[in-house]
N, C-alpha and C positions, 0 to 999 in steps of 0.2 A: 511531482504529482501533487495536486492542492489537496485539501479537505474535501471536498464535494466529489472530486475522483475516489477517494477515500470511501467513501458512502456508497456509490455507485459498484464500486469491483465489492463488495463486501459485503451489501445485503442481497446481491443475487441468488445467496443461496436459502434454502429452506429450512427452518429451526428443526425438521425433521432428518433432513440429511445429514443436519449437525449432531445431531443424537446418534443416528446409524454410525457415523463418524467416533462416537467416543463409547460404541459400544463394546468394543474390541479390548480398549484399555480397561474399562468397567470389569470384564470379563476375567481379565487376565490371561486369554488364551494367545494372545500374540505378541511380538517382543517390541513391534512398530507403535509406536505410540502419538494419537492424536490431541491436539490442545486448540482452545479456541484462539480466536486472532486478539493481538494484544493492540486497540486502540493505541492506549497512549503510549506505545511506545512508536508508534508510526509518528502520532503529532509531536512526539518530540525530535525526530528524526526532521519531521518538515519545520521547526523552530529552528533548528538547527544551521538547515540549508537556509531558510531566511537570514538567521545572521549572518552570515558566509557572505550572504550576496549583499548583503547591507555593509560588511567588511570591503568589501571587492568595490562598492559605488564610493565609500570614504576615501580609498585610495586610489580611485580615478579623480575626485576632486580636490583630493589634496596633491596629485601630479600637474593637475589644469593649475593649481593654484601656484606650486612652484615656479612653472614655466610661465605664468605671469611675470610672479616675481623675478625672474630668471631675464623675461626681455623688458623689465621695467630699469635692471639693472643695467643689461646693456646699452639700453640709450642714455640712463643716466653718464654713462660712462664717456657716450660720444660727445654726451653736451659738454661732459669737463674736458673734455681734449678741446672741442671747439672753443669752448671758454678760455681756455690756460691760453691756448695759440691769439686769443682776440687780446686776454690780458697784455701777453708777452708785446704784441703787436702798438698796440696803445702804452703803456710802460716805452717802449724806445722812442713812439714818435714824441710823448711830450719830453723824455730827456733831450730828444734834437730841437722839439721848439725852444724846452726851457734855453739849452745851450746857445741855439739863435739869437731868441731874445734877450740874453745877457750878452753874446759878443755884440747885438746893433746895440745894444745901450751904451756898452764901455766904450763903441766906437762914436756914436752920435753924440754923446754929452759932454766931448770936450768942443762939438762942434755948433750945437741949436740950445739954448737954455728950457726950451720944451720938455727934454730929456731930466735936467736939472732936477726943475718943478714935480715935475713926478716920480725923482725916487722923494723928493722932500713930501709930498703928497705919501708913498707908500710908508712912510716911517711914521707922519701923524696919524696916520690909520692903526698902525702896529701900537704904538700908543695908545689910542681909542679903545683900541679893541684889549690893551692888556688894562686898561682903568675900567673899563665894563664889565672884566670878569672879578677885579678887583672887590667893584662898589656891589655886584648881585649876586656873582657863583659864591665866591668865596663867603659871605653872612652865612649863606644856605649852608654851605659846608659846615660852616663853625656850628648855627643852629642845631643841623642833624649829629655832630656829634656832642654838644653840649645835652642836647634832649635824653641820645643816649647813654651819658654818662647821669644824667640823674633817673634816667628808667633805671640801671643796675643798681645807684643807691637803694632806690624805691624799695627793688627787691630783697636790696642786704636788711635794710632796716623796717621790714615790713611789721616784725611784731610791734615795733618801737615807735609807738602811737607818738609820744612826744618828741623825741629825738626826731623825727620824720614832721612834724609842723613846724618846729624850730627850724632845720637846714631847706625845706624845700616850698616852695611858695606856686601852688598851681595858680593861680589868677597871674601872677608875673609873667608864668612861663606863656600863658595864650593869650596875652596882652601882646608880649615877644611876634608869637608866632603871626598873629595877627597883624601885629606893625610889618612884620618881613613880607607880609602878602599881600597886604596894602602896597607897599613899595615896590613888589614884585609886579603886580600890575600896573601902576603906574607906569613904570619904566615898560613894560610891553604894549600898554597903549601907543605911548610916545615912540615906539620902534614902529607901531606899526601904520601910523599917521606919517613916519619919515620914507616904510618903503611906498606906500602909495604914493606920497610927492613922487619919490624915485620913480616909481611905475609911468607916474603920468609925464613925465619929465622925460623918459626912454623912448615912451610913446611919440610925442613931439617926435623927438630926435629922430624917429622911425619915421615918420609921416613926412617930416622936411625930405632925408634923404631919399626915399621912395619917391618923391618928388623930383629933385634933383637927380637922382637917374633915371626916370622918364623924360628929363629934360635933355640930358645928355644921351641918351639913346636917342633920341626924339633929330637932336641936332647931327648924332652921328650915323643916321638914314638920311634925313633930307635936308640937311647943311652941305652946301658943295662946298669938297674940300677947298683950300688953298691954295692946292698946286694945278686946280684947272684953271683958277682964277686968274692965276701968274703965269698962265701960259700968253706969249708971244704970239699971236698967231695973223699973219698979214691979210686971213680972211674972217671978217669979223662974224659972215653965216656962217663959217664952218665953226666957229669958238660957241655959236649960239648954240648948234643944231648938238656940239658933243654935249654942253651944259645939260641942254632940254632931254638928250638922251641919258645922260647919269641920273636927272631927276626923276625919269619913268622906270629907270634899274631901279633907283630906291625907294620908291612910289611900288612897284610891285614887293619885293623884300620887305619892307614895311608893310604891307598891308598882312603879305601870309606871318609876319611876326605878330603883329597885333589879333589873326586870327587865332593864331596858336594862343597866344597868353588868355583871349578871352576862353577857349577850351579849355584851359587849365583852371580858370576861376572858376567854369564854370563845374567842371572838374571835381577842385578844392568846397566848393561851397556845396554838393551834394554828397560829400561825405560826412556822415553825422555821426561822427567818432570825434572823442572829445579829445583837446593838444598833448595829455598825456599819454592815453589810447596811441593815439596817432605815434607822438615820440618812441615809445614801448616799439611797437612794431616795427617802424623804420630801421631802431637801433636792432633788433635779433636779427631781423632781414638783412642786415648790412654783415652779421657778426660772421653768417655763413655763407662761404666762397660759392661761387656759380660751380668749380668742378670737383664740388665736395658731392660724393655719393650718400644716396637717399636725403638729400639737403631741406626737398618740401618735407619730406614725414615729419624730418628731426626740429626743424624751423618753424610748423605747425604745431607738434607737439609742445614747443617749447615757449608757443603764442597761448596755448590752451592751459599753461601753468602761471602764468604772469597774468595774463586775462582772464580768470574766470568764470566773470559776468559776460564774456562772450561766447557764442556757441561756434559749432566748428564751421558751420552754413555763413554765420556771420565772418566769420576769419578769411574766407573763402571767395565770399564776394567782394570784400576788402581787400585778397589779394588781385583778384581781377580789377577792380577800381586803382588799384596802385599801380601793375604792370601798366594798364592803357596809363595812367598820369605818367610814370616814368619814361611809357613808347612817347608821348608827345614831348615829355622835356628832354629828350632825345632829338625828336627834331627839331626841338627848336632851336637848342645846341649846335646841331648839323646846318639849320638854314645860316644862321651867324656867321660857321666858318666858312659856308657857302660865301655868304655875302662878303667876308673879308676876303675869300681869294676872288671873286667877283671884282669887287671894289679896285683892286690890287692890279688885275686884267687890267681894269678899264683903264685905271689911271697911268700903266705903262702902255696901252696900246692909245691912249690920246694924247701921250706924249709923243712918242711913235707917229701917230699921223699928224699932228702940228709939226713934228719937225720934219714929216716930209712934202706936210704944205708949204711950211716956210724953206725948204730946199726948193722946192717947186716952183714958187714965187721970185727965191732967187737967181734961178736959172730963167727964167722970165724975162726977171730984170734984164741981169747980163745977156742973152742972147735976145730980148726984144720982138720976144713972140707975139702974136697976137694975140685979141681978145677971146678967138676961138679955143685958145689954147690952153688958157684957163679954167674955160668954160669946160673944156674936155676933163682938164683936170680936177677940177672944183665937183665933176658929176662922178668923176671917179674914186674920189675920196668918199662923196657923198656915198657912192655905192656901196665900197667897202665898210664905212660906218652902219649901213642896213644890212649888209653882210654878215659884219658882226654883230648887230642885234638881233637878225634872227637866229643868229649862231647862241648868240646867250639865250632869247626864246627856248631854243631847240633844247638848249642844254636842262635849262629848269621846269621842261617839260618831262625831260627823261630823268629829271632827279625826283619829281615829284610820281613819274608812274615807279622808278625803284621805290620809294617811300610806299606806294600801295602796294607791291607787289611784297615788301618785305613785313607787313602789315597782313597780306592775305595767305602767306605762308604762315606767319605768326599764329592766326587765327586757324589755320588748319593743321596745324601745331598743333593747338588747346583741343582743336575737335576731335583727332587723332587720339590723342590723350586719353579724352573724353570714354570714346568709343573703347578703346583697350581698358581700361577704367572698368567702362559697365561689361564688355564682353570675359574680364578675371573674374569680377562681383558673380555674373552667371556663371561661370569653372567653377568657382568654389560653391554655388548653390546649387547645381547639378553634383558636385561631388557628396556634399550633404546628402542630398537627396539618394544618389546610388549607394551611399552609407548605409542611409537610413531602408533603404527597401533590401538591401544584401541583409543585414540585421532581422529584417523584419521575416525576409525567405528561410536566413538560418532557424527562426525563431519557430514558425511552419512548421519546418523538414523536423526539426528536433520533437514541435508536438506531436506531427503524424506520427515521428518514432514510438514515441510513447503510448501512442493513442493504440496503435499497430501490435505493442508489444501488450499494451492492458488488453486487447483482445485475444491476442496468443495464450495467453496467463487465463482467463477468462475461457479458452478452450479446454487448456491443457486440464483445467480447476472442474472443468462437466466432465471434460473424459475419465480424471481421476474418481470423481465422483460415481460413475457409473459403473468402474472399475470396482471402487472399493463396496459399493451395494451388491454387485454378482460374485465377487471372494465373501461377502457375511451370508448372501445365498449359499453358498457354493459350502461355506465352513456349516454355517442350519445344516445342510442336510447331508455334510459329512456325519458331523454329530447326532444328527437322529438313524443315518445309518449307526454309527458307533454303538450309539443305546440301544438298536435291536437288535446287533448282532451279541453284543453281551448278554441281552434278555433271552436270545435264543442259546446261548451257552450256558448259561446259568441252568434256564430249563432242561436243557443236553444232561448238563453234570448233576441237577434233582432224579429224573430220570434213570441216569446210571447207577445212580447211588442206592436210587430204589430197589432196581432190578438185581443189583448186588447185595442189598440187604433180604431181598426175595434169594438170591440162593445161598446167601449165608445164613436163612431161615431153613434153608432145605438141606443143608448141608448136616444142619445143627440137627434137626430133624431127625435126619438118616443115621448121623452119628449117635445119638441118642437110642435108637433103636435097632441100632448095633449093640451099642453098651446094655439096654435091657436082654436082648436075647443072648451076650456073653454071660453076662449075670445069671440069668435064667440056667444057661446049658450049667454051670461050674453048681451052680445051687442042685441042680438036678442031680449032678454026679454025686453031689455030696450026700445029698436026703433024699433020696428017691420016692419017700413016704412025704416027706415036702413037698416035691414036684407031683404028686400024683394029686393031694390036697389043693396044690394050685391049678391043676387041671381041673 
């Protein structure tokens, strides 16, 4: 119950009924005794219940706070299982590269002087790199513990004005210091005018070779191979027509390659995420398995610790711009090995049909068929040659509707997702919600309670009221009964008292005059000349 309820049940009554109320104990006629209401001991009762419930809200936010804590720790937990297991994972594969790379060396360098040159190359490096640390780390080293071998003189000999000018020379020592940070930079400039050569120097390299495998993909789509070229074939259209048709297989192949790549530039060049950004994320993406459970939360979560200037929105559409980049170098992947078992097809089934044109041709020969006969033949190879291109059509048309169909699943995948996604988000904001209205009904029911019982109290408090004014009626005029039946006994026992001293006046009286006329007779007998005198 607040304050204000407090006011409300408590001045309803009348400063007069409060009086009738304490007239009794005033009185002393009864044993029941009334007192007035004691304010502050209610408001301290309602102090009380407020700190209670101020207790009870600490310790629901300090449970909320736990149980943060509680699943902060369990993912930290998952990320080091996933870490150890990535460590462990990386740990074995460079001990098999390292291992690789040391058995091709020991096996190549008795064979190519290439090999040679580059351990002699790795040992002038080893060299370089131990004269670098010689001529820079090591001064600094000496420096910082020289400095602080004359800091702790300073302190031994601090009273020791002269002994301290004599051993110790400050201008020396930041002359020193100075000389090593002069030389310290110089030597960092100079590192870093070598990596930019290096950079731009990589760069080339990078540029040539990107070149060079455009050139050599370039030749390994529309370069006919060698082995159509050195086919034998005694019909010089059917050697044309298979050429002209490998050039149109690789003329399509090539064209959806060169589509793809320009989708991925184009791709790559609308992500505005910087090459660190970019690294960062690839590598945690890569760190966690596909059939590792809850893998987005934890792989998110662990984008949202390493990236902090990114928001979760941002991390999210990043992950959508990666999955489609990695769905396309997917296919582009898939068209290649397409085109190598393609390629592979072609070049065994046009051996295949040269050698059964040149069967054909030689059975020609020898049996001396006619020119129709050829002709028959020549249109029947030709046939099967369109046979099997539209058999290849047919084929890269159903590889391209899989490609959209597993694309439109893909996408109905993410919408599915999507949908389950916002239809939990609404679970859990309808369960809020019937939280918060169940809380709110409790909250209701428990005031009407109260409201229900302040009026019962509030009855019970007039009924007593009414009660105890018709018992001080009721005692009034027992009591004034009381007083007049004493006043009429009082007056009873004056009365009898009276009447009793009326006949013990009369009594006395008669007695009296008894005693004179005893007196009288005995006197008479005695002096009869007395008695005749009193006569």
């Amino acid at each position: 119950m607040s304050e204000p309820d407090h006011g409300t049940f408590f001045t309803t009554h009348r400063i007069s009924d409060v009086e009738n109320l304490v007239i009794p104990m005033r009185n002393g006629l009864c044993s029941q005794k009334y007192k007035p209401v004691d304010y502050k001991h209610l408001y301290e009762l309602a102090a009380v219940e407020k700190k209670a419930s101020a207790n009870i809200q600490l310790k629901i936010k300090k449970t909320e706070q736990v149980s943060k804590i509680n699943k902060e720790q369990m993912l930290l937990k998952q990320h080091r299982q996933v870490w150890w297991q990535e460590h462990k994972r990386l740990s074995e594969n460079r001990q098999k590269a390292e291992a690789e790379i040391k058995t091709f060396l020991d096996e190549e360098s008795h064979k190519h002087n290439f090999f040679l040159d580059m351990r002699d190359f790795e040992r002038k490096l080893s060299k370089e790199r131990d004269t670098y640390q010689t001529n820079t780390v090591v001064p600094i080293w000496e420096l910082k513990e020289n400095l602080k071998f004359r800091l702790s003189e300073m302190q031994c000999y601090l009273s020791e004005e002269s002994c301290l000018e004599s051993k110790i020379n400050p201008v020396e020592m930041l002359q020193q210091i100075k000389f090593v940070k002069k030389q310290q930079k110089a030597i960092l400039e100079f590192l870093i005018l070598e990596s930019l050569a290096l950079e731009r120097e990589l760069e080339d390299y990078k540029t040539k070779a990107l070149v060079h495998s455009f050139e050599e993909k370039n030749g390994l789509f529309l370069e006919v191979p060698s082995a159509l070229l050195s086919l034998e074939c005694p019909y010089p259209d059917l050697k044309t027509l298979v050429i002209n048709e490998y050039q149109k297989l690789a003329s399509g192949y090539w064209s959806k390659l060169q589509e793809i790549d320009q989708q991925l530039k184009v791709l790559y060049r609308n992500i505005e995420w910087k090459e660190e950004d970019q690294w960062v994320f690839q590598a945690v993406i890569n760190q966690y398995p596909s059939d590792l459970q809850r893998r987005r939360t934890l792989y998110l979560d662990v984008l949202q610790r390493y990236l902090p200037h990114k928001s979760r929105r941002d991390l999210v559409v990043h992950e959508k711009a990666w999955d489609h980049y990695h769905f396309i170098r997917n296919q582009r992947r898939v068209l290649i090995l397409n085109w190598a078992q393609a390629r592979k097809a072609f070049l065994l089934k046009a051996v295949k049909t040269v050698a059964e044109a040149s069967a054909a041709h030689e059975t020609e020969v020898v049996l001396a068929n006619t020119r129709q006969k050829q002709q028959e033949i020549c249109a029947d190879l030709k046939a099967k040659v369109l046979w099997w291109k539209a058999q290849q059509e047919e084929a890269a048309k159903l590889e391209a509707a899989v490609a959209a169909r597993r694309k439109e699943k893909k996408d109905e995948k993410e919408r599915l997702q999507k949908e389950q996604e916002t239809i939990r988000r609404a679970q859990e904001k309808e369960k809020v919600k019937k939280y918060w209205a169940e809380k709110q009904l409790k909250w209701q029911e428990q005031e009407e309670k109260d409201l229900q019982r302040l009026e019962e109290l509030r009855k019970l408090m007039a009924e007593q009221a009414v009660k105890d004014r018709e018992r001080v009626r009721f005692r009034q005029a027992l009591l004034e009964k009381q007083l007049l039946e004493k006043k009429e006994l009082a007056l009873q026992e004056a009365r009898e008292e009276k009447e009793k001293e009326k006949c013990l006046e009369a009594l006395r009286q008669q007695i009296k005059r008894k005693n004179l006329e005893c007196t009288f007779f005995t006197l008479q007998e005695l002096h009869p000349k007395c008695a005749a005198k009193g006569k």
